[in-house]
C-alpha positions in Angstrom: 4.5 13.7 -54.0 6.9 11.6 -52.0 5.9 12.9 -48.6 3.1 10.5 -49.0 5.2 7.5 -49.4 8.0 8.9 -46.7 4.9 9.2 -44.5 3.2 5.8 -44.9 6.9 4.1 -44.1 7.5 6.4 -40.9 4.5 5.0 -39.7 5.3 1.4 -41.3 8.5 1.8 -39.0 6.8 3.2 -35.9 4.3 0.7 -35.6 7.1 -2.2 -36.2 9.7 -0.6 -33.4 7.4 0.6 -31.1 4.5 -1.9 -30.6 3.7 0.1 -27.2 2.3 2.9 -29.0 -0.3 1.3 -30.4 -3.4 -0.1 -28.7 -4.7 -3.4 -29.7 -8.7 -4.1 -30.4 -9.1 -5.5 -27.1 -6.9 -2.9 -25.6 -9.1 0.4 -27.2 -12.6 -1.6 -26.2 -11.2 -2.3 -22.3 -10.7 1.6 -22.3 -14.1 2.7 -23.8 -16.1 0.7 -21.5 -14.2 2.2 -18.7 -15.3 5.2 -20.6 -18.8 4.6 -20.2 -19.2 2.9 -17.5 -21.1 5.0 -15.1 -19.4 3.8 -11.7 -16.3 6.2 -10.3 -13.0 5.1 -9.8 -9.7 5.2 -10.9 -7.6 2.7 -13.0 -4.7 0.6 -12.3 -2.2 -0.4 -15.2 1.1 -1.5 -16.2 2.4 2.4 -17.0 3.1 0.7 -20.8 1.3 0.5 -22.8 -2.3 1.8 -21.0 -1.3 3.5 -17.3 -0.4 6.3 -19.4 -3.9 6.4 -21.8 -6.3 5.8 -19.2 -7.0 9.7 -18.3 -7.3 10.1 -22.3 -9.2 7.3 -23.6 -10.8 6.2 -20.3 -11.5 9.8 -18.9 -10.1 8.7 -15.7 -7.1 8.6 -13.0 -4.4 6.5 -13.3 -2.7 5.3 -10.2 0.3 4.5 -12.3 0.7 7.5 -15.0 3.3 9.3 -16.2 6.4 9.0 -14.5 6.7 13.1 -13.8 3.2 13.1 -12.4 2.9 9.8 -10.5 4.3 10.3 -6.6 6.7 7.8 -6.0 6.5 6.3 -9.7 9.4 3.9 -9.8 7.9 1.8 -6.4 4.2 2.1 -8.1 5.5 0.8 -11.6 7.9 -2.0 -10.1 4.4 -3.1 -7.8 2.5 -2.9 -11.0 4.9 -4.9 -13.2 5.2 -7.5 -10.6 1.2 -7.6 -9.8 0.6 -8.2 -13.3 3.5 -10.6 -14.3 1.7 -12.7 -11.6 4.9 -12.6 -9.2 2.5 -11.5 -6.0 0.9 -14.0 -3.3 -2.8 -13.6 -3.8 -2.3 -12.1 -0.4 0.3 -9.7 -1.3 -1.8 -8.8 -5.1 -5.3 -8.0 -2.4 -2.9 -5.4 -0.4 -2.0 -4.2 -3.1 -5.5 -3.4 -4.8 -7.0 -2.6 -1.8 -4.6 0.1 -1.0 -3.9 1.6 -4.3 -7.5 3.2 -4.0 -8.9 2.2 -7.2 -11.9 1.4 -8.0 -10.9 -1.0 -11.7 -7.4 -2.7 -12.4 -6.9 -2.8 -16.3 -4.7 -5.9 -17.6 -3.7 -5.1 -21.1 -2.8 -7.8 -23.8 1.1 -8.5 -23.5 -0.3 -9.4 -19.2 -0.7 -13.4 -19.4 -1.3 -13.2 -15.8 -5.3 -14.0 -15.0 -5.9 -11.9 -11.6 -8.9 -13.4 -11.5 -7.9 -16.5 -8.8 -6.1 -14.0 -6.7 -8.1 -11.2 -6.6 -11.3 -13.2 -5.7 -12.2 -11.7 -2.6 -12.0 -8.1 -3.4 -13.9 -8.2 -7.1 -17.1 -7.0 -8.2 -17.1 -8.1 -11.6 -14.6 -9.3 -14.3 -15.2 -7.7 -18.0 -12.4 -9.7 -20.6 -12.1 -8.2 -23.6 -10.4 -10.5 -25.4 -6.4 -10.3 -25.0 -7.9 -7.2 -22.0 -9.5 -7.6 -18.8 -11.2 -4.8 -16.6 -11.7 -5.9 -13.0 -13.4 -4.1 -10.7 -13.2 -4.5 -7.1 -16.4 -4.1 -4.7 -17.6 -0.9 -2.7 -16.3 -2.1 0.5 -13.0 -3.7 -1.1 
């Protein structure tokens, strides 16, 4: 009888001290169109909270996964932070895209960065979500 309880406040307190767990709306709808949408590609992300749940709920690569499987992960998740944080040149956010490979960059809901302006020459299409944004970058980007 009081597992119940113990169990409804374990997850009262991990969804209060680790907000990073959880997706938002927004967050969970970016990641099922990226699910369904029929073009390849992998994903860039901030490794927290969706690098890591993109081959999961996306059913894709991650250029920025966990930090035991992603060659060279402290470079790819400082480039990351920064990219998203809006700290790059639109020159130096375009090299980075362009040579990451992927084929979408996923901004999650804590990014208040819109990559949008700086990516401009490399995109395809811009999907917002909400608080998310999917960008895809062209064939030939």
């Amino acid at each position: 009888m009081l597992t119940v309880p113990g169990l409804a406040w374990s997850a009262d307190v991990l969804h209060d001290a680790s907000p990073s767990h959880f997706f938002t709306r927004d967050e969970a709808t970016a990641l099922a169109y990226l699910d369904r949408t029929t073009r390849e590609g992998s994903v860039l992300a901030e490794l927290e909270p969706l690098g890591q749940a993109v081959p999961a709920f996306a059913g894709r690569r991650t250029w920025l996964g966990h930090r035991y499987w992603t060659p060279d992960s402290g470079s790819r998740e400082a480039a990351a932070r920064s990219l998203f944080a809006g700290e790059l040149s639109p020159r130096d956010a375009q090299a980075l895209a362009a040579s990451s490979g992927v084929t979408f960059l996923l901004s999650d809901c804590g990014s208040r960065t819109d990559l949008e302006p700086a990516l401009r020459p490399l995109l395809a299409n811009v999907r917002r979500f909400g608080c998310a944004t999917v960008y895809e970058l062209a064939a030939d980007g």
